[in-house]
N, CA, C and O atoms as a Tinker XYZ file with bonds, in Angstrom:
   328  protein
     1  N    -13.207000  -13.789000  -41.975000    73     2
     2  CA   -13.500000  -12.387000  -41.870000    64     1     3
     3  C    -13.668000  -11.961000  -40.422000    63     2     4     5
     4  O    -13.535000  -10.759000  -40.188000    81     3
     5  N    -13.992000  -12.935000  -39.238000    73     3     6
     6  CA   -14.232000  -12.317000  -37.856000    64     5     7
     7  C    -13.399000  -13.215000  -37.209000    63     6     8     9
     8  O    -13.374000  -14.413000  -37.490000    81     7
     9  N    -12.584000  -12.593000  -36.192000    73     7    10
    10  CA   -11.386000  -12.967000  -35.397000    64     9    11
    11  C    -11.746000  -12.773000  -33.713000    63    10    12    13
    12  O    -11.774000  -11.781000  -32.986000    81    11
    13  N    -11.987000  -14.146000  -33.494000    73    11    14
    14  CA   -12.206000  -13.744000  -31.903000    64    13    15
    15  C    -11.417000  -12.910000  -30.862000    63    14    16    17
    16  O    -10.356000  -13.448000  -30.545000    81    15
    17  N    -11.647000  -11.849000  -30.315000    73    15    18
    18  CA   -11.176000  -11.253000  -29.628000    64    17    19
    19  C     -9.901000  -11.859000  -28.367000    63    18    20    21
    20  O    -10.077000  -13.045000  -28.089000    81    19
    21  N     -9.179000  -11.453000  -27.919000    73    19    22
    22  CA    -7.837000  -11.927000  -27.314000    64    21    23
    23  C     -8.608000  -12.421000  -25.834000    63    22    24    25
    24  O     -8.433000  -13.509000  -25.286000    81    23
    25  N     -9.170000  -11.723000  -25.533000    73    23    26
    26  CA    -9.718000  -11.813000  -23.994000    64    25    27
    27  C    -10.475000  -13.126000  -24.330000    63    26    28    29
    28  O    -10.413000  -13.902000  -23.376000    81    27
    29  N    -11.062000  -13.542000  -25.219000    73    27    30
    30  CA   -11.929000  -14.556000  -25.341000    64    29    31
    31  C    -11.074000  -16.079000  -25.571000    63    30    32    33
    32  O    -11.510000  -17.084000  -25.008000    81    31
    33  N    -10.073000  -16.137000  -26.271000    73    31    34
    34  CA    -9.289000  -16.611000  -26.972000    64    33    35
    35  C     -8.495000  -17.347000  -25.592000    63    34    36    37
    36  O     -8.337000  -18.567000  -25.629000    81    35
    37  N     -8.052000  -16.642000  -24.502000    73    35    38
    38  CA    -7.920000  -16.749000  -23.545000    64    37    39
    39  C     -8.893000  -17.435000  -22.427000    63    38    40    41
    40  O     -8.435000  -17.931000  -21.397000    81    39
    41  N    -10.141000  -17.413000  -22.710000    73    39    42
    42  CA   -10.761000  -18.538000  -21.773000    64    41    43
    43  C    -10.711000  -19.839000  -22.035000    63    42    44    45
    44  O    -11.609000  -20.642000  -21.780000    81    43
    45  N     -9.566000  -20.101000  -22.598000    73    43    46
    46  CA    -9.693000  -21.962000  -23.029000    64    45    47
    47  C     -8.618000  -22.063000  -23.810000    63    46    48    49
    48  O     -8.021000  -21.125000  -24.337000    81    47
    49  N     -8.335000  -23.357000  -23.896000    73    47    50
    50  CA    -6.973000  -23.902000  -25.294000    64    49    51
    51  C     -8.029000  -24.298000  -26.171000    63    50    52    53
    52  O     -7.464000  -24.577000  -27.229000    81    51
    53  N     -9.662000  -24.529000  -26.343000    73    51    54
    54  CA    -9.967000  -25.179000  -27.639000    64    53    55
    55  C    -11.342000  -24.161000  -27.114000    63    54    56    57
    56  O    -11.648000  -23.656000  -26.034000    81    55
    57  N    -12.093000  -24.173000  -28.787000    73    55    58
    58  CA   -13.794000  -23.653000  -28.918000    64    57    59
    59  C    -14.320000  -23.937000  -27.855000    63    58    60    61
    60  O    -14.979000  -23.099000  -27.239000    81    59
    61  N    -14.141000  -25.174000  -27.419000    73    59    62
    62  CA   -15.383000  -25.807000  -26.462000    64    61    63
    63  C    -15.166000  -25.717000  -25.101000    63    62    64    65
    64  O    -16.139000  -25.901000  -24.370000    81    63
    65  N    -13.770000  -25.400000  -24.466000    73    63    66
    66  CA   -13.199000  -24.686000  -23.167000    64    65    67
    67  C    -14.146000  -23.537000  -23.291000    63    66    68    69
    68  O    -15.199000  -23.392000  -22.670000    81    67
    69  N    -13.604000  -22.715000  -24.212000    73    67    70
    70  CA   -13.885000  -21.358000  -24.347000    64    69    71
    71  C    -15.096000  -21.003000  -24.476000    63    70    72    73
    72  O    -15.358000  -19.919000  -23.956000    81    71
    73  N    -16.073000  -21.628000  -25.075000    73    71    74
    74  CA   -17.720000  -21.375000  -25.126000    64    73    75
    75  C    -18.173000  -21.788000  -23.271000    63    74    76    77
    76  O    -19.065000  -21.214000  -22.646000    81    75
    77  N    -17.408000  -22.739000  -22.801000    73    75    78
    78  CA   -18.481000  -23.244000  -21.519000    64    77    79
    79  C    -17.605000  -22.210000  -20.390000    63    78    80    81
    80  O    -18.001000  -22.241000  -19.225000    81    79
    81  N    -16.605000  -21.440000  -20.679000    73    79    82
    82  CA   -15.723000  -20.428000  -19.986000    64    81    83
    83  C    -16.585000  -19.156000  -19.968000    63    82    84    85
    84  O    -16.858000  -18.603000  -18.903000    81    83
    85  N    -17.105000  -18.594000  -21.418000    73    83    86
    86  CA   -18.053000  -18.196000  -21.176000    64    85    87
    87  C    -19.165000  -17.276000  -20.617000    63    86    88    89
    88  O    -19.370000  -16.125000  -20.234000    81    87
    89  N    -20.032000  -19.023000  -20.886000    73    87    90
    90  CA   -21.541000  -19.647000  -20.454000    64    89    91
    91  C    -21.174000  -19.439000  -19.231000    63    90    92    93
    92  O    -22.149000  -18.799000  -18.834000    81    91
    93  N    -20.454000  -19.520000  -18.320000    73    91    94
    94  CA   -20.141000  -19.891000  -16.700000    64    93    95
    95  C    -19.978000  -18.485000  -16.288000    63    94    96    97
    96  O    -19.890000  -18.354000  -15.067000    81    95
    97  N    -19.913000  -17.405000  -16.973000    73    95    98
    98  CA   -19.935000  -16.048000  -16.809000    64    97    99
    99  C    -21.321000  -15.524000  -16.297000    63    98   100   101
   100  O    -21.560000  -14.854000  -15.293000    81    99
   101  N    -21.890000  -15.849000  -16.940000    73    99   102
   102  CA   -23.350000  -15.811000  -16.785000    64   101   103
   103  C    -24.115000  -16.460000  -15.924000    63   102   104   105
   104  O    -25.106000  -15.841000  -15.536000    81   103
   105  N    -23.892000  -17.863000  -15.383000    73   103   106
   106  CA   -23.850000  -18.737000  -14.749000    64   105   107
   107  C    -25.274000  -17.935000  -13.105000    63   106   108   109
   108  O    -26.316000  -18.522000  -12.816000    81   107
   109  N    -24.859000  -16.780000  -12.502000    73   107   110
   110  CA   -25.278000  -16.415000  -11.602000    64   109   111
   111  C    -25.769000  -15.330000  -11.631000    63   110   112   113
   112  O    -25.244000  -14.422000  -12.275000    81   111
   113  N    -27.159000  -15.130000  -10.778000    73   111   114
   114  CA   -27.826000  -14.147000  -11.434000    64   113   115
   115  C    -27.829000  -13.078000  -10.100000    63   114   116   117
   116  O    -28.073000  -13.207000   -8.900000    81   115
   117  N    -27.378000  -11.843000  -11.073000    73   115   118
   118  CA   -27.939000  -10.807000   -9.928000    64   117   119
   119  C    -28.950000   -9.999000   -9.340000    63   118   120   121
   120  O    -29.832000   -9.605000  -10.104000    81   119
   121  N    -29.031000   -9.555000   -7.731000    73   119   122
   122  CA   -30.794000   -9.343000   -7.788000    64   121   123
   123  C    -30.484000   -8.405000   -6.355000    63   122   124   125
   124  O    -29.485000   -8.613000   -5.667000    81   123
   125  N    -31.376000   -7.480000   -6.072000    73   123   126
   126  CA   -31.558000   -7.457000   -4.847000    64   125   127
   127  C    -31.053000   -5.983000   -5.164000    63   126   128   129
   128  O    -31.073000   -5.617000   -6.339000    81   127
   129  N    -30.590000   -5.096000   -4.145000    73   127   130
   130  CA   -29.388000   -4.314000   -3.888000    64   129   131
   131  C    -28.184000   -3.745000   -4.628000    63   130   132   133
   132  O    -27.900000   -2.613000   -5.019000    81   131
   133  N    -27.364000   -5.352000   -4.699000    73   131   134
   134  CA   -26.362000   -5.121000   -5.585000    64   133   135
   135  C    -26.977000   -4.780000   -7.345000    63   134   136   137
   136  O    -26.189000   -4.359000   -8.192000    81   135
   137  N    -28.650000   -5.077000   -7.711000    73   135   138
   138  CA   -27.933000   -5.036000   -8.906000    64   137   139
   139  C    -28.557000   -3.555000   -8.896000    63   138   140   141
   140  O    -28.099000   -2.793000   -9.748000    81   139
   141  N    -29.451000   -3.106000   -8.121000    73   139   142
   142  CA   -29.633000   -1.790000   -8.252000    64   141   143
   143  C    -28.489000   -0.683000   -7.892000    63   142   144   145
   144  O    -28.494000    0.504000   -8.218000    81   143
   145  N    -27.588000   -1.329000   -7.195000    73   143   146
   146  CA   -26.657000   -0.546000   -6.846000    64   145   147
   147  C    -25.681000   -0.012000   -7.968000    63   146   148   149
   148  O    -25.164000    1.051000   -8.309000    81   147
   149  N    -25.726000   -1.724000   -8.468000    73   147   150
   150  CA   -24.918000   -1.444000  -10.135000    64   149   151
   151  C    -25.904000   -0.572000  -11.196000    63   150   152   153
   152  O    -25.405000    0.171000  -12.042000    81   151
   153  N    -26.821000   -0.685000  -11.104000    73   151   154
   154  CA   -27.562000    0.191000  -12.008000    64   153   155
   155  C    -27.457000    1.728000  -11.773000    63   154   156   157
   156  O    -27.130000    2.401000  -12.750000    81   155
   157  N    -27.702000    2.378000  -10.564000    73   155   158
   158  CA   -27.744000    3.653000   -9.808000    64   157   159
   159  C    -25.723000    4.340000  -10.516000    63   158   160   161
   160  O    -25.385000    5.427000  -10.984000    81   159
   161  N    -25.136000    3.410000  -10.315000    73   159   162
   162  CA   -23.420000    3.725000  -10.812000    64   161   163
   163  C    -23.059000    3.879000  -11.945000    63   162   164   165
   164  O    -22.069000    4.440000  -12.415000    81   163
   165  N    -24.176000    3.190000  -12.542000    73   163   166
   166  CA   -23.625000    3.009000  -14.120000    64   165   167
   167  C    -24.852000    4.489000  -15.151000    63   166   168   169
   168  O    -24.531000    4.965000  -16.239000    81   167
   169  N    -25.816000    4.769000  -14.572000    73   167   170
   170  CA   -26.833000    5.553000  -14.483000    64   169   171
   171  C    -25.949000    7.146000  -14.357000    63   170   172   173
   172  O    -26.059000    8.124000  -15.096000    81   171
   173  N    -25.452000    7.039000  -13.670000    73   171   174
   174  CA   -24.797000    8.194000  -12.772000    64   173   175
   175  C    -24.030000    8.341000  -13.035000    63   174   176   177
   176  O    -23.744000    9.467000  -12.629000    81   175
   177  N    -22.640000    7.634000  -13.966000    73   175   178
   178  CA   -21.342000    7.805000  -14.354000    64   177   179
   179  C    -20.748000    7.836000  -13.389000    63   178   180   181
   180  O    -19.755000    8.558000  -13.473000    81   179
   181  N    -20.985000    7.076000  -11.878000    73   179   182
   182  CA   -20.194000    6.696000  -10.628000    64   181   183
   183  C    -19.514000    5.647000  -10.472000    63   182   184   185
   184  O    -19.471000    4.666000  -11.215000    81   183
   185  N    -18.830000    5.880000   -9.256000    73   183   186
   186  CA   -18.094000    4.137000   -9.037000    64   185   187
   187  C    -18.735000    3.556000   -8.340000    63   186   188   189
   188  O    -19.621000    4.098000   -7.679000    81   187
   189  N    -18.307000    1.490000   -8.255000    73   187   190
   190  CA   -19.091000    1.309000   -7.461000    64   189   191
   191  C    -17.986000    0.527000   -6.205000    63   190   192   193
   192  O    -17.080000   -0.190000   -6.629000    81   191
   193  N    -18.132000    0.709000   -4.848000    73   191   194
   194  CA   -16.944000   -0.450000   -4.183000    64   193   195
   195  C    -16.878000    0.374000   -2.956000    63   194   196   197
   196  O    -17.625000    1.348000   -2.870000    81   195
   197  N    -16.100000    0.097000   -2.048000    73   195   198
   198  CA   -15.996000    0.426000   -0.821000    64   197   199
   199  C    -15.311000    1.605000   -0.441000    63   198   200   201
   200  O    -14.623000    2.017000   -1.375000    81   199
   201  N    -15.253000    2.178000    0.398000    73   199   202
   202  CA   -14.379000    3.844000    1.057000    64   201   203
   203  C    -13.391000    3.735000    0.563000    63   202   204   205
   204  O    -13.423000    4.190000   -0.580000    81   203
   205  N    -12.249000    3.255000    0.908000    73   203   206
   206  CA   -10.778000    2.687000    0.250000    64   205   207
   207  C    -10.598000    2.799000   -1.173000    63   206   208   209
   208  O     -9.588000    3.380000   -1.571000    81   207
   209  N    -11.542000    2.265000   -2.120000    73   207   210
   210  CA   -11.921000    1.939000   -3.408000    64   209   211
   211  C    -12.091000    3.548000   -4.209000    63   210   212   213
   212  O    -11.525000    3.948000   -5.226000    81   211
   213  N    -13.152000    4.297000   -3.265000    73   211   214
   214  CA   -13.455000    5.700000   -3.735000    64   213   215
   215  C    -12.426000    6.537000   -3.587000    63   214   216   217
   216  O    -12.179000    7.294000   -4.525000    81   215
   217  N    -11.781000    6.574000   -2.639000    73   215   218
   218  CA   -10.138000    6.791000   -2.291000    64   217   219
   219  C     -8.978000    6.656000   -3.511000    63   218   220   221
   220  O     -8.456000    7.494000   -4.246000    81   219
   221  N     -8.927000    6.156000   -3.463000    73   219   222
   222  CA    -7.622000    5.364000   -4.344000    64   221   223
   223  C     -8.082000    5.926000   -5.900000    63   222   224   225
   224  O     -7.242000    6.344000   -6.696000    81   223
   225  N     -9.723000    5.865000   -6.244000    73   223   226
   226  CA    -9.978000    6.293000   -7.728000    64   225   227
   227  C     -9.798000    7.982000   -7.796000    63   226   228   229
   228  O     -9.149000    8.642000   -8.608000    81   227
   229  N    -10.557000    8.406000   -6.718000    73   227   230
   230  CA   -10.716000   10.101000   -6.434000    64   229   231
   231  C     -8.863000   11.096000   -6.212000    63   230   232   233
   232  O     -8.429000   12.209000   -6.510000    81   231
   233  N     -8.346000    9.894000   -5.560000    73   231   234
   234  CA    -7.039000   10.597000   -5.762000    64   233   235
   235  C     -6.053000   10.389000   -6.799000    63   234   236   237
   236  O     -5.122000   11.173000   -6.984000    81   235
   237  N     -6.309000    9.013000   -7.692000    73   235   238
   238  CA    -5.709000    9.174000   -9.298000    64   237   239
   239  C     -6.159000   10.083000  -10.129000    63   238   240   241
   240  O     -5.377000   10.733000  -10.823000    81   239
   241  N     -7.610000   10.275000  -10.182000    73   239   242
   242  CA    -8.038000   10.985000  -11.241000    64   241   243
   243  C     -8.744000   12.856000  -10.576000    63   242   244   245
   244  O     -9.215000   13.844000  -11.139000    81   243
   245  N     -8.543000   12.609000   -9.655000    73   243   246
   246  CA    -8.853000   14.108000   -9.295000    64   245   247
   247  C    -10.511000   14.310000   -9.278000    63   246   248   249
   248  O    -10.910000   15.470000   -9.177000    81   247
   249  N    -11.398000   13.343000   -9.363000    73   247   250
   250  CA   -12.745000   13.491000   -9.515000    64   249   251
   251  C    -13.456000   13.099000   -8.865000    63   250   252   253
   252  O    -13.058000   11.940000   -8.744000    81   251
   253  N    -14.802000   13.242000   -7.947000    73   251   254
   254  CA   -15.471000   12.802000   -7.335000    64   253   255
   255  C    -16.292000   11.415000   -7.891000    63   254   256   257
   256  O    -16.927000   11.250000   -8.933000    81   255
   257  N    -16.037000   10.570000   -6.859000    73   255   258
   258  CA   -16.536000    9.477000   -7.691000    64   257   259
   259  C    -18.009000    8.874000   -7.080000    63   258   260   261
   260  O    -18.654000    7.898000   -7.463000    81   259
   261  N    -18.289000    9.855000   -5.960000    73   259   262
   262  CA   -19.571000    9.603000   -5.566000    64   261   263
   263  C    -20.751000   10.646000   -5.771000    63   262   264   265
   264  O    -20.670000   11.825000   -6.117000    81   263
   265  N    -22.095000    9.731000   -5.399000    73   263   266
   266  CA   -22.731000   11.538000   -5.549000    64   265   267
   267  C    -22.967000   12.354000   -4.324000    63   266   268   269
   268  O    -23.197000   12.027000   -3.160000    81   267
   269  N    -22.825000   13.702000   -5.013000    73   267   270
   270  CA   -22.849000   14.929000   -4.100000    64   269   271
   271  C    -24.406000   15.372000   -3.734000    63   270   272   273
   272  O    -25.218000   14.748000   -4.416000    81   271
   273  N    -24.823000   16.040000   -3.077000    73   271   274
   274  CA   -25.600000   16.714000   -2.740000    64   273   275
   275  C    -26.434000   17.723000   -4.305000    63   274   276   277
   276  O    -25.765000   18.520000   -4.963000    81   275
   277  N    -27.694000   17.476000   -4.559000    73   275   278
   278  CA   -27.759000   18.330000   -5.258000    64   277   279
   279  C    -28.529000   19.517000   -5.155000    63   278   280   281
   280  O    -29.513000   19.639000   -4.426000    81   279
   281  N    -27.906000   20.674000   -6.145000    73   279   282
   282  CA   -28.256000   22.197000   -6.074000    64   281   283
   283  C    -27.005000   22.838000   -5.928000    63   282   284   285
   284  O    -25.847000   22.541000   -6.225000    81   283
   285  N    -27.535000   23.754000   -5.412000    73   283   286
   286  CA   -25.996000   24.699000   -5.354000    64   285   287
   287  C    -25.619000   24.319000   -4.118000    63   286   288   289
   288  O    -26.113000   23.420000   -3.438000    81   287
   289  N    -24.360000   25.333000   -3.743000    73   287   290
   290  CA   -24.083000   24.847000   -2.703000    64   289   291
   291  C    -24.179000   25.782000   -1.385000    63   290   292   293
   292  O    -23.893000   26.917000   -1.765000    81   291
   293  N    -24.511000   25.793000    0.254000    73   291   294
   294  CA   -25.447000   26.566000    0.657000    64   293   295
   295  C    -24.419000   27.849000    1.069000    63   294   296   297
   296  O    -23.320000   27.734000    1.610000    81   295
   297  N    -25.096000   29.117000    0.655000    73   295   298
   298  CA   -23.879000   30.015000    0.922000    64   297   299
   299  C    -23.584000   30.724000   -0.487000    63   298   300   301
   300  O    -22.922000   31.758000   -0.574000    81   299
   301  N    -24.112000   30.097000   -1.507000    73   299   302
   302  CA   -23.186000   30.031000   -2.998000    64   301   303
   303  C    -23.232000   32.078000   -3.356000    63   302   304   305
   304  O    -22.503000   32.917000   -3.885000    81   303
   305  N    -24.650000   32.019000   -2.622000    73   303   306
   306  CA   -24.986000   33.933000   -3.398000    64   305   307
   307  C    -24.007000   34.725000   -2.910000    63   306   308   309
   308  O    -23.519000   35.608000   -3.616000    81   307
   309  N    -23.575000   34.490000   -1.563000    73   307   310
   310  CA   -22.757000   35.626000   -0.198000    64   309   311
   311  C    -21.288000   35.267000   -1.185000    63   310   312   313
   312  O    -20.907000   36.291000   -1.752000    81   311
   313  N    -20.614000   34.319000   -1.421000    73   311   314
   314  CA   -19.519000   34.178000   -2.172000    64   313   315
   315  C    -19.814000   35.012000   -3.274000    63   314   316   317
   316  O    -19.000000   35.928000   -3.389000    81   315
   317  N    -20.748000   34.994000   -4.154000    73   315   318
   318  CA   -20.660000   35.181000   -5.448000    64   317   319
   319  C    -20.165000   37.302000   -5.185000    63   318   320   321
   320  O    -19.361000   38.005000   -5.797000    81   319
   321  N    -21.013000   37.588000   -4.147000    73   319   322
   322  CA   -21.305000   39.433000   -4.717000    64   321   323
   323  C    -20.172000   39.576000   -3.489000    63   322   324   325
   324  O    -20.302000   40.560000   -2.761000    81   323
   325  N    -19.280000   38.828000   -3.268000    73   323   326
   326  CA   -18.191000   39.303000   -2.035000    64   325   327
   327  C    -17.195000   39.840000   -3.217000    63   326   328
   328  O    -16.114000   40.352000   -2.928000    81   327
């Protein structure tokens, strides 16, 4: 009735490749910075990675992939009643 997934199926030719393939995923623990950094991105519906990285995502998809400044933006009233 349950069929291991393809991606999994793929860490090994037998069960026991594939269970310690894994276990070895897990293997290292994150702390510090990075994992708050990953938390703050994933929190935020942001990306996470270098200038280049924000680049390359912001000009496929047309969206800001970092965060902006928040509130309005300064100026916003003089636009609005022009």
């Amino acid at each position: 009735m349950l069929t291991p997934h393809s991606i999994y199926t793929r860490l090994g030719r037998n069960e026991q490749e594939r269970q310690l393939a894994y276990r070895g995923l897990f293997a290292y623990k994150i702390e510090g910075k990075l994992l708050e950094d990953i938390r703050q991105a994933t929190n935020k519906g942001l990306a996470l990675g270098n200038d280049n990285f924000f680049a390359d995502i912001e000009s496929l998809t047309g969206k800001r992939v970092i965060e902006g400044k928040r509130g309005r933006p300064v100026g916003w009233l003089k636009n609005k009643n022009d």
